[in-house]
C-alpha positions as CSV (number, residue, x, y, z in Angstrom):
1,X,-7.1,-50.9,-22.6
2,X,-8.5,-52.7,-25.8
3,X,-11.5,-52.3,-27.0
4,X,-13.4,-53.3,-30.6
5,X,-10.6,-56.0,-30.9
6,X,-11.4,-57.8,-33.7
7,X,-12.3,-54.8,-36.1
8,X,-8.7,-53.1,-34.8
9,X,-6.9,-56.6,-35.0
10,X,-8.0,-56.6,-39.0
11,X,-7.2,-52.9,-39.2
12,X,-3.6,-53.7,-37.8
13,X,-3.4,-56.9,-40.0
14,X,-3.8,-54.7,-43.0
15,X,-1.4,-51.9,-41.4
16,X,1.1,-54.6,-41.3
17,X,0.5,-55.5,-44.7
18,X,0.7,-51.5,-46.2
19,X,3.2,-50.0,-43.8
20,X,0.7,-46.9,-43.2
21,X,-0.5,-45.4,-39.5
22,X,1.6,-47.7,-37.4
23,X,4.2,-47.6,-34.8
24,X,6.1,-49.7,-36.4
25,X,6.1,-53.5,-36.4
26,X,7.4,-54.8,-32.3
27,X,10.6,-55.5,-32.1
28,X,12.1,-59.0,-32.0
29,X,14.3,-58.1,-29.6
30,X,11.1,-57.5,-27.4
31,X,11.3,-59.5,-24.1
32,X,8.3,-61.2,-23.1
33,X,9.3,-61.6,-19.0
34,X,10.1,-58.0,-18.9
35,X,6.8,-57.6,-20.4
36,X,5.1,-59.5,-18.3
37,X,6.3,-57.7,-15.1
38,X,5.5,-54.6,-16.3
39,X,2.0,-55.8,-17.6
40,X,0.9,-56.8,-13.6
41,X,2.6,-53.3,-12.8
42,X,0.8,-51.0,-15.3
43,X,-2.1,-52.4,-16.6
44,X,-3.1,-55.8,-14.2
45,X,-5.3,-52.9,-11.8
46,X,-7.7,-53.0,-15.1
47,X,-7.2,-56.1,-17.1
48,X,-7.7,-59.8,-16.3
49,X,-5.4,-62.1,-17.7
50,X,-4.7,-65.4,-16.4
51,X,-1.1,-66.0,-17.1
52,X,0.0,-62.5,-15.0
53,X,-2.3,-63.4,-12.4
54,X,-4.0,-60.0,-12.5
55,X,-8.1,-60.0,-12.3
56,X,-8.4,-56.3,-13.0
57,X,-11.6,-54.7,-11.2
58,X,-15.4,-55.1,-12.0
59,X,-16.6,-53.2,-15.0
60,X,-19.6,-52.8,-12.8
61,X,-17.9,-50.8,-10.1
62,X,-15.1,-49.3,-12.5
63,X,-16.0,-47.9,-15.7
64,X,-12.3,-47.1,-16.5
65,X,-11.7,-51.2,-16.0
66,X,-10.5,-52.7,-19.0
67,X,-11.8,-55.6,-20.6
68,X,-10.7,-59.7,-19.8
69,X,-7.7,-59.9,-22.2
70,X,-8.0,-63.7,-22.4
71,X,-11.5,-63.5,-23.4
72,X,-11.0,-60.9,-25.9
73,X,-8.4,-62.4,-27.4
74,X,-9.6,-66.3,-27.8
75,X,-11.6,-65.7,-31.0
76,X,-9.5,-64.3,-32.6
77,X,-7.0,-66.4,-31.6
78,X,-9.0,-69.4,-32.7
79,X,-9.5,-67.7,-36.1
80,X,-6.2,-67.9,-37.0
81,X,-4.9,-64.3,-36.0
82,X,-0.7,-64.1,-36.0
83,X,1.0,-63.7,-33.1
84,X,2.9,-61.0,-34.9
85,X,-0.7,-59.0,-35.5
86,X,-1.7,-59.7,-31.7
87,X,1.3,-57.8,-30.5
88,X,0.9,-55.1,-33.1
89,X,-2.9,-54.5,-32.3
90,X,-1.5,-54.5,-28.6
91,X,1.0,-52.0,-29.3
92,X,-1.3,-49.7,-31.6
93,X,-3.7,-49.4,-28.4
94,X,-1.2,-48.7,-26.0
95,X,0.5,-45.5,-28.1
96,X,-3.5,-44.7,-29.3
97,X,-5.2,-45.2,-26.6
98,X,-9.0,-44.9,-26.5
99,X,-10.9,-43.9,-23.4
100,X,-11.0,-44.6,-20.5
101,X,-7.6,-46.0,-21.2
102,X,-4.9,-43.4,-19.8
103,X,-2.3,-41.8,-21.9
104,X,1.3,-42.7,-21.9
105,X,1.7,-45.6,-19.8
106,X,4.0,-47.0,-21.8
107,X,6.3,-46.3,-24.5
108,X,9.4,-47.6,-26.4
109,X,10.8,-50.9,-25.9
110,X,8.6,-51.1,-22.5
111,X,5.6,-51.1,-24.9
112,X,6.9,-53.5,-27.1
113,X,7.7,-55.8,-24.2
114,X,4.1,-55.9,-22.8
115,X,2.8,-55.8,-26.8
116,X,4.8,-59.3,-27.2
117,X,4.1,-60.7,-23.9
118,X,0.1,-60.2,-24.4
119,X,0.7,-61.9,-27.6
120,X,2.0,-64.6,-26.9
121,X,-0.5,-66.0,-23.4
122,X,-3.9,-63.6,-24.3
123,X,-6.3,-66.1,-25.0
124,X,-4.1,-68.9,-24.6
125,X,-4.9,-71.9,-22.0
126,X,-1.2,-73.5,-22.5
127,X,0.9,-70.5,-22.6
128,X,3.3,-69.8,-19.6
129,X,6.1,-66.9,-19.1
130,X,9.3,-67.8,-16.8
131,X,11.7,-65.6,-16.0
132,X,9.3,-63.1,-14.2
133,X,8.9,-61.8,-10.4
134,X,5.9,-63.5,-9.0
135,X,2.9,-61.7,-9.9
136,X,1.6,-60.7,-6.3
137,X,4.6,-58.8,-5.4
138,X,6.1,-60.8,-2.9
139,X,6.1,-59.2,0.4
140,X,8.0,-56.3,-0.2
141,X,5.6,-53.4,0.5
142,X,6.9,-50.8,-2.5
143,X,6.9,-54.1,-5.0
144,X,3.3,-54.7,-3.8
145,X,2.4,-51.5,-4.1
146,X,3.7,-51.1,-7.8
147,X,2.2,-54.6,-9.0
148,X,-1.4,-54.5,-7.4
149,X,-1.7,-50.5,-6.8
150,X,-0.1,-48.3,-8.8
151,X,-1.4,-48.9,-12.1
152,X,-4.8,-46.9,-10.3
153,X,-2.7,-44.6,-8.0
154,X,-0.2,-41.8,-8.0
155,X,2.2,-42.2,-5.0
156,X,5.1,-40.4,-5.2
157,X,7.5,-42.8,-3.3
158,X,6.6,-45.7,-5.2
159,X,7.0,-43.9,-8.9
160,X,3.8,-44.4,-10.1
161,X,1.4,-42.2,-12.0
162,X,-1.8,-44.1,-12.2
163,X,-5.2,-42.0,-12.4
164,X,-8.3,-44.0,-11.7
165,X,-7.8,-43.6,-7.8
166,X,-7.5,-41.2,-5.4
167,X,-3.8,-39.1,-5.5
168,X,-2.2,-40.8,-2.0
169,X,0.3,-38.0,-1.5
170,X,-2.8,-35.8,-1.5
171,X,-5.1,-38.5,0.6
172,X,-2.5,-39.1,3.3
173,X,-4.3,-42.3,4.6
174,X,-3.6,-43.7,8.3
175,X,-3.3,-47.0,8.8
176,X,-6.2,-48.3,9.5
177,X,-8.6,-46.4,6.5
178,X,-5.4,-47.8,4.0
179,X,-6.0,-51.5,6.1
180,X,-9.8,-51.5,5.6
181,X,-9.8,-50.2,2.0
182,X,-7.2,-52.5,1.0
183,X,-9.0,-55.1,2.3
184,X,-12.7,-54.3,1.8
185,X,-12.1,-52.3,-1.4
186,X,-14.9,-49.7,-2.7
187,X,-16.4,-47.6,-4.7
188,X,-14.6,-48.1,-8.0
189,X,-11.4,-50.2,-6.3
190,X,-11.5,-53.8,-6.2
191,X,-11.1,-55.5,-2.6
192,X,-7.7,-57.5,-2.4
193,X,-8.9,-59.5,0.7
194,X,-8.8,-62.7,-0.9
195,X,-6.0,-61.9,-3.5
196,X,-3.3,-61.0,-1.1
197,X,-2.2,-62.5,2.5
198,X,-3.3,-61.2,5.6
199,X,0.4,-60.1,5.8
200,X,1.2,-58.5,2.3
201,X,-2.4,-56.5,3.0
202,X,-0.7,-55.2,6.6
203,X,2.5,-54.1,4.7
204,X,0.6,-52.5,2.0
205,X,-1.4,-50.3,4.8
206,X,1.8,-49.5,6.8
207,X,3.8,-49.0,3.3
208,X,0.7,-46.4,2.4
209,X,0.5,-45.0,5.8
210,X,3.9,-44.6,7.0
211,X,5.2,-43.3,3.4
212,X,2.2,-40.9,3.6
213,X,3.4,-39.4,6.8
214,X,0.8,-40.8,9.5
């Protein structure tokens, strides 16, 4: 999702400054626990960031992962960067996007809403969000499926669009591949083994299964 961040964080400080190139400044109207729900829902599959509880996938594995948000954005928080030019970097990558980072996840006050929410805890040991559904999507099988899947996965019944993984209304797992892959992970998807229960993994595989008509 953000790449070369401290050459883009000075280009966006100077934006600011000129008013030239740029979306636009966020709003402050921007909510930050709307943002962070939709951050775990959209980008958490590739990005690590501790407050949202989201450890992306290994660049290793994934070359469309995204980089560690807190690490990327510690230096320049600890030289002094705005909070104001954090968000605005954030919300210049997500409506110019640079590979692998998908097109048009977000836009509008959505984007803004993620743009201050990564602001304000990226980098930031201290910083903590209320307000927001718990991270791990509970134990409802369509909200864990939208917070830990479909970010990576298009899947018709759940409303997501995501590209890295395979197309489930195409794949039409059964039970037992979605159990196993879910748990195990592979090739370029991360195993959720020991980042979900034993029981949110089973409602994700008969979510996946059932929804995909086996």
């Amino acid at each position: 999702m953000l790449r070369g961040l401290r050459g883009v964080l000075v280009l966006a400080a100077t934006l600011a400054v000129t008013g030239c190139g740029t979306e636009g400044p966020v709003e402050s109207t921007a909510d930050p626990a709307q943002g962070k729900q939709l951050f775990v829902q959209t980008c958490g599959g590739c990005h690590t960031l501790r407050e949202a509880g989201t450890t992306g996938s290994n660049p290793v594995q994934n070359p469309s992962s995204g980089p560690n948000l807190d690490h990327a954005f510690s230096a320049p928080r600890r030289e002094g960067f705005d909070d104001s030019v954090i968000a605005e970097t954030v919300r210049q990558q997500i409506a110019y996007p640079v590979p692998p980072m998908p097109k048009d996840l977000l836009d509008g006050s959505d984007a803004d809403d993620v743009a201050q929410y990564v602001a304000l805890v990226a980098g930031n040991p201290k910083a903590e969000v209320r307000g927001a559904g718990p991270a791990g999507g509970g134990n409802d099988p369509k909200s864990l499926f939208t917070t830990n899947c479909g970010s990576c996965h298009t899947f018709k019944e759940a409303g997501t669009s995501g590209q890295v993984g395979p197309n489930l209304d195409q794949v039409h797992p059964t039970y037992q591949r979605a159990l196993t892959q879910i748990t195990n992970g592979g090739r370029v998807m991360p195993a959720f083994g020991e980042r979900l229960t034993k029981q949110q993994i089973q409602a994700l595989a008969r979510y996946v299964s059932k929804s995909g008509g086996r």
